[in-house]
C-alpha positions in Angstrom: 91.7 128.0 113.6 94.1 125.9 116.0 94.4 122.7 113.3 96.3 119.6 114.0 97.2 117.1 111.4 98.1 113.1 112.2 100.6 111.7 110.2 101.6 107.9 110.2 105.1 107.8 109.0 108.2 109.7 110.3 108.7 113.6 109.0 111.0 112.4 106.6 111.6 112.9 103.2 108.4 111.8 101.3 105.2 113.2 99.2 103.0 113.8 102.2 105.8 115.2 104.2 106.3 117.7 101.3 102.8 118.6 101.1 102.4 119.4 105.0 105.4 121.6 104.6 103.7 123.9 102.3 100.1 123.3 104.0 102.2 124.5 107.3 103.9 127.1 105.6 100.7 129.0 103.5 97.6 128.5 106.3 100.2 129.9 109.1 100.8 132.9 107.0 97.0 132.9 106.9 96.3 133.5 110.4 95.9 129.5 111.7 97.9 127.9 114.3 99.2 124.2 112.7 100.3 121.5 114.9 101.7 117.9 113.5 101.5 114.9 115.4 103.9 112.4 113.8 107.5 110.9 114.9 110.6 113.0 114.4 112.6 112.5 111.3 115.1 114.4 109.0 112.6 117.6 107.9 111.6 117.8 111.4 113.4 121.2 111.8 112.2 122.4 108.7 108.5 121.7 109.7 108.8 123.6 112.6 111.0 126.7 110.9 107.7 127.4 108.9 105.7 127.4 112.1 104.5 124.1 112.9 104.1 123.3 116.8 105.5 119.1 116.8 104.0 116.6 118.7 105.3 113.4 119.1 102.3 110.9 118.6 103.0 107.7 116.9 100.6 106.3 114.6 102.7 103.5 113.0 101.9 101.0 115.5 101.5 97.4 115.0 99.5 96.4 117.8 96.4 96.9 119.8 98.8 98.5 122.5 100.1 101.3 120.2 97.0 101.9 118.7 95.5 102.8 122.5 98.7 104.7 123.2 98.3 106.4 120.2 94.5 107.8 121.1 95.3 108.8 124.6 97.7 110.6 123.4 95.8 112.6 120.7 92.8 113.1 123.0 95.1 114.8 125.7 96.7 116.9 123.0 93.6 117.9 121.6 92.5 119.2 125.1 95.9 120.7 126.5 96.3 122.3 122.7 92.8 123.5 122.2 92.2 121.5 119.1 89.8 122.9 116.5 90.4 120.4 113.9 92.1 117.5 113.7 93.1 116.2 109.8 94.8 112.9 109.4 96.3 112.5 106.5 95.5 108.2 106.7 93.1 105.2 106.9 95.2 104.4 110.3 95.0 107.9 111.6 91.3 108.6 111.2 90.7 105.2 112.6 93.1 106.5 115.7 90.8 109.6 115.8 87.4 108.3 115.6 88.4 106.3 118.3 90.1 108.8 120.7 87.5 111.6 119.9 84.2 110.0 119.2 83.5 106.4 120.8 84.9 106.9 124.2 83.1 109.6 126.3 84.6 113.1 125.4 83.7 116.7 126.7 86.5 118.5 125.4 83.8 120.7 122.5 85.4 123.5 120.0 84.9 126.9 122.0 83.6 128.9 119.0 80.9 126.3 118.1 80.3 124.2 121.4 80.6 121.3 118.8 82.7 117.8 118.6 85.8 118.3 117.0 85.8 117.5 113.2 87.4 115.1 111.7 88.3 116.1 108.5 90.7 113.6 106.7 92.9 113.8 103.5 93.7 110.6 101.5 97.1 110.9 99.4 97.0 107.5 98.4 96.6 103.7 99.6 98.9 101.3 97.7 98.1 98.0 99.6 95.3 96.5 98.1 93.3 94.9 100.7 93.4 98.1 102.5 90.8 100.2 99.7 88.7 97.2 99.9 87.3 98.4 103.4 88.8 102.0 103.6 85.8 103.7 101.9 83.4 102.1 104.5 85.7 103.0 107.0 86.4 106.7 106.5 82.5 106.4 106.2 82.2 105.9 109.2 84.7 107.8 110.7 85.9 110.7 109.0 83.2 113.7 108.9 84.6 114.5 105.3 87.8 113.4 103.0 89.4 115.1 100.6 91.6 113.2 97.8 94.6 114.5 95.9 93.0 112.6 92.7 90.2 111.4 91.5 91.5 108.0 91.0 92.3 107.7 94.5 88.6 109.2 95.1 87.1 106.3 93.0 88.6 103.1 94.6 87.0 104.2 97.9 83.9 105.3 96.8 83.5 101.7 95.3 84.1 100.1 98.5 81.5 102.0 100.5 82.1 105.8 101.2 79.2 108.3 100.3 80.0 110.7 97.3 78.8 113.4 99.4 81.0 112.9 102.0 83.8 113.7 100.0 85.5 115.7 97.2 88.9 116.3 95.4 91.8 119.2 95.6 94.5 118.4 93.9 97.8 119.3 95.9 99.3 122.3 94.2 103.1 123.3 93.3 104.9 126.1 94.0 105.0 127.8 90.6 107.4 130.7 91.8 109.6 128.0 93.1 109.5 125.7 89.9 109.8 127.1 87.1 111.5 127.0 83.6 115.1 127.9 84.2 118.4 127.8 82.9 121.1 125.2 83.2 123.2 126.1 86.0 127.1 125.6 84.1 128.9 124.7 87.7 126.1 122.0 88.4 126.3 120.9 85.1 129.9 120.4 85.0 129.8 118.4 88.9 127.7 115.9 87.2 129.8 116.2 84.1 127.1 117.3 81.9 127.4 118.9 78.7 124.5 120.6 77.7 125.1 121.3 74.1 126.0 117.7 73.6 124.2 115.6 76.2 120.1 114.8 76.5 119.4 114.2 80.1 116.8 111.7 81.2 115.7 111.8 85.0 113.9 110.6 88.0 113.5 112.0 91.0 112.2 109.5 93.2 112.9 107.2 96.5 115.4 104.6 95.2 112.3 101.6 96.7 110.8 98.8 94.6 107.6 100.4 94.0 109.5 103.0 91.7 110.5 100.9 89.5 114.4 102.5 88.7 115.2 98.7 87.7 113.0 98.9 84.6 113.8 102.6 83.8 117.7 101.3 83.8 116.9 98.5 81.2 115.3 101.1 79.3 117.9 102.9 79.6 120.5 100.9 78.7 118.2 100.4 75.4 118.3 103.8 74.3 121.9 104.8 75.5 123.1 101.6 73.2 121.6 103.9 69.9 122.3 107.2 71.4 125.5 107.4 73.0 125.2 110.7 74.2 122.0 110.3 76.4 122.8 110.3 80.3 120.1 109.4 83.3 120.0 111.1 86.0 118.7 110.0 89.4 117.9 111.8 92.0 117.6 110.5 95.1 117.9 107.7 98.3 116.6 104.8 99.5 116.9 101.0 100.0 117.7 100.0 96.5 120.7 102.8 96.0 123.6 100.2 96.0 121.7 97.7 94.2 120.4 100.2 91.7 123.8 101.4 91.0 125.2 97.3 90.6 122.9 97.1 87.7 124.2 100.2 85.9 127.6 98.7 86.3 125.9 95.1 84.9 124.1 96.4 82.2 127.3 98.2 80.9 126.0 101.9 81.0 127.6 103.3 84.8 129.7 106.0 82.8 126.5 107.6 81.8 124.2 106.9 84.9 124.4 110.2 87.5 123.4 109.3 91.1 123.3 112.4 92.8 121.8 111.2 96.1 119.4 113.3 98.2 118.9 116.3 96.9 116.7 119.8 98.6 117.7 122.0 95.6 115.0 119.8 93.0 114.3 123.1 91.1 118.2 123.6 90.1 118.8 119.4 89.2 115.4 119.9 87.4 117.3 122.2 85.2 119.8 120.2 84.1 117.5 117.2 82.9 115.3 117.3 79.2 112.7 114.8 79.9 111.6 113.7 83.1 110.9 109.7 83.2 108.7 107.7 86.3 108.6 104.4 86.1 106.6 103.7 89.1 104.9 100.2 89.1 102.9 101.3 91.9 101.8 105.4 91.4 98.7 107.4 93.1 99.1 111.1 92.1 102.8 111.7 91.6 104.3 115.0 93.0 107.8 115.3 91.6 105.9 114.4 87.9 104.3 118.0 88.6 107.0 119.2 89.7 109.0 118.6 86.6 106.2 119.9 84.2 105.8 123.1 86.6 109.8 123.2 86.1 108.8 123.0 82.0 109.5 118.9 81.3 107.9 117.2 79.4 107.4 113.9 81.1 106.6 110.0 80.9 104.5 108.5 83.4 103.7 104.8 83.7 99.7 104.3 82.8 98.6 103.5 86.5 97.1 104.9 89.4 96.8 108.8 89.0 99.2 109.5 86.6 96.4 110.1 83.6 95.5 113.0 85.2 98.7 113.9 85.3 99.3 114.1 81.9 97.7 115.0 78.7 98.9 112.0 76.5 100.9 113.6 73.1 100.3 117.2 74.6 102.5 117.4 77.7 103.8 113.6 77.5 103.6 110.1 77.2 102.2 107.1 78.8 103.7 103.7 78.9 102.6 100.1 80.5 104.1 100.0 83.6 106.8 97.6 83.9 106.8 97.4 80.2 111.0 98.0 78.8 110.6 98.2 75.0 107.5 100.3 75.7 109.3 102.3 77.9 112.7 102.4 75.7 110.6 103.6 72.8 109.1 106.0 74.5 112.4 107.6 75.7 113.5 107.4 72.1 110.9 109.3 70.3 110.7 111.9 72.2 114.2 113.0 72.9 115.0 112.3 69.0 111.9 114.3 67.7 112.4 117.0 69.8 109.0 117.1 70.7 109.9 117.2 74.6 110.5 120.9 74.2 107.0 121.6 73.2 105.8 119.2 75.2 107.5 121.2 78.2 106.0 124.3 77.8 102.4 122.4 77.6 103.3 120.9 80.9 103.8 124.0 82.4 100.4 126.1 81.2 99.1 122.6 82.7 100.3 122.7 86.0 99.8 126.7 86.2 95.9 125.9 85.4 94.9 122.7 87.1 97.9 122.2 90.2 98.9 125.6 91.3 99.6 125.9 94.7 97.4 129.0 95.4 94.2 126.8 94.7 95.0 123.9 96.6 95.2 126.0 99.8 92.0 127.8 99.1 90.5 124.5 98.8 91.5 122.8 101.8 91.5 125.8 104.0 87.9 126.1 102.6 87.0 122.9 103.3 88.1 123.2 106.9 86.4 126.7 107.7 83.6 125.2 106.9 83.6 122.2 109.2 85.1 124.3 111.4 82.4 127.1 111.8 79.3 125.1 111.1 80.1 121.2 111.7 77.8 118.2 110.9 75.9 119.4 107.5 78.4 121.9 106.2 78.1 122.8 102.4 81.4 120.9 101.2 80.6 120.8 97.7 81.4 116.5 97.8 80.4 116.2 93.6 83.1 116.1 91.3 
């Protein structure tokens, strides 16, 4: 099968980007051609090391103009490219297709089925507001099926007018040969000035942005490193807010126990070095690097929003806090690095993520999904209940 996915931001660093990368990676092994329409960004080589063919389509436009540019473009690459599938992976993008491959006169028909090509979207998540309040009647009416990364996500647009039978859940999957339990690496350790026999290690992996919240985790922070000198927080990653992230360490007094270790490709081996993983998202669908940390053996805390309840089994692999919420969150931190529950806690995490959001049955789902539309088109049997 020759499939293409749309994407709407950049191939940078980012949840999606990660989850093409191993969608790219595991159906090329399987046999299928994959092609990527999006702009170049950092992971661009990457993407195309495990196989991807690249083409440049942009789908962040702003105006009618780019939006027209944008379907000329994908209906001459799904012609020249033979185009068997087309996936965006976004309200925009499936907009952008319906147009460029349904309302305009089209001949271009899959060779093996003489049918329309299908449009077959995945929905990660949609943080604006005003945009689930239509999407579900929109990727009713233009997606031939959608497919959700979580049931929350599932829920908001079925409210706001997509069929249930039009659609089902796969939870993306993580690479549990690639995170796993392991042990402290001392030279990475010692960089970071970490001792492990003396140190706990809170940390965040996460886009230094507003919607993740690192402001609150500091505060939070600051309130448990004041009763427990030897705590440290850890945070991986870039982004707008670095330099003003790393101001309020310095304001709230705790800088000498605050690691920034910038962007980071080695997660696995930083995950190693932290105890409990901490997101303090105030805006959260269905996080990835939270998975990855329990997959990794973390216990975690997750703010109570979007997704993240699926994520974790409350008092079994983790905890749940209010969003936004600093004693709550403080508390939180406290208990369980004091208890020492996050160690049992960590190996629940990972028998969670090994049965519910293993890589192996995320790609059988999705590459099921799309044989199906693929071989029989309108009316296939794609299982939409939950």
């Amino acid at each position: 099968m020759r499939l293409l996915y749309l994407m709407t931001e950049p191939f940078g660093v980012g949840g999606v980007q990660s989850d093409i990368l191993t969608l790219t990676e595991d159906l090329s092994a399987r046999g299928h051609v994959v092609f990527v329409a999006t702009t170049s960004g950092v992971l661009l080589p990457e993407l195309t090391g495990k196989g991807a063919r690249h083409l440049d389509i942009d789908f962040h436009f702003r105006h009618a103009g780019g939006f027209a540019r944008a379907a000329r473009a994908l209906r001459a690459a799904v012609r020249e490219h033979h185009i068997e599938l087309v996936a965006p992976q976004s309200v925009r993008s499936t907009l952008v297709a319906y147009a460029s491959l349904r309302l305009a006169p089209y001949g271009y028909r899959v060779a093996a089925t003489g049918r329309r090509v299908p449009i077959v979207t995945t929905i990660h998540n949609i943080h604006n507001p005003r945009h689930f309040r239509y999407g579900g009647s929109i990727l009713q009416r233009c997606a031939d099926f959608v497919i959700f990364e979580s049931h929350y996500e599932r829920d908001r647009l079925l409210a706001s007018g997509l069929a249930e039978a039009k659609s089902t859940v796969i939870h993306s999957g993580i690479d549990t040969l690639r995170f796993v339990p392991r042990e402290r690496d001392p030279e990475l350790a010692a960089r970071y000035g970490i001792d492990p026999a003396r140190h706990k290690v809170f940390g965040i992996v996460a886009r230094l942005s507003e919607e993740k919240g690192h402001r609150y985790l500091l505060q939070a922070f600051a309130r448990v490193a004041a009763r427990m000198p030897d705590a440290r927080l850890m945070i991986v990653g870039e982004g707008p807010l670095l330099a003003p992230t790393q101001a309020d360490a310095v304001r709230l007094g705790i800088a000498d126990r605050v690691i920034f270790t910038g962007l980071q490709r080695d997660i696995p081996a930083h995950l190693a070095l932290i105890d409990v993983f901490v997101l303090s998202s105030v805006r959260e669908s269905f996080p990835l690097a939270a998975r990855e940390a329990m997959a990794a053996g973390k216990a975690v805390i997750l703010p109570r929003i979007g997704g993240c309840p699926e994520v974790v089994e409350e008092g079994v692999t983790g905890l749940l806090f209010e969003a936004a919420n600093v004693p709550e969150l403080a508390e939180r931190m406290e208990r369980i690095i004091q208890s020492d529950t996050h160690l049992a806690f960590g190996r629940a995490a990972r028998e969670r993520v090994e049965s519910l959001f293993s890589r192996r049955s995320w790609i059988d789902g999705d590459e099921r999904i799309y044989l199906q539309w693929h071989g029989t088109g309108a009316g296939a049997d794609t299982g939409g209940h939950r």
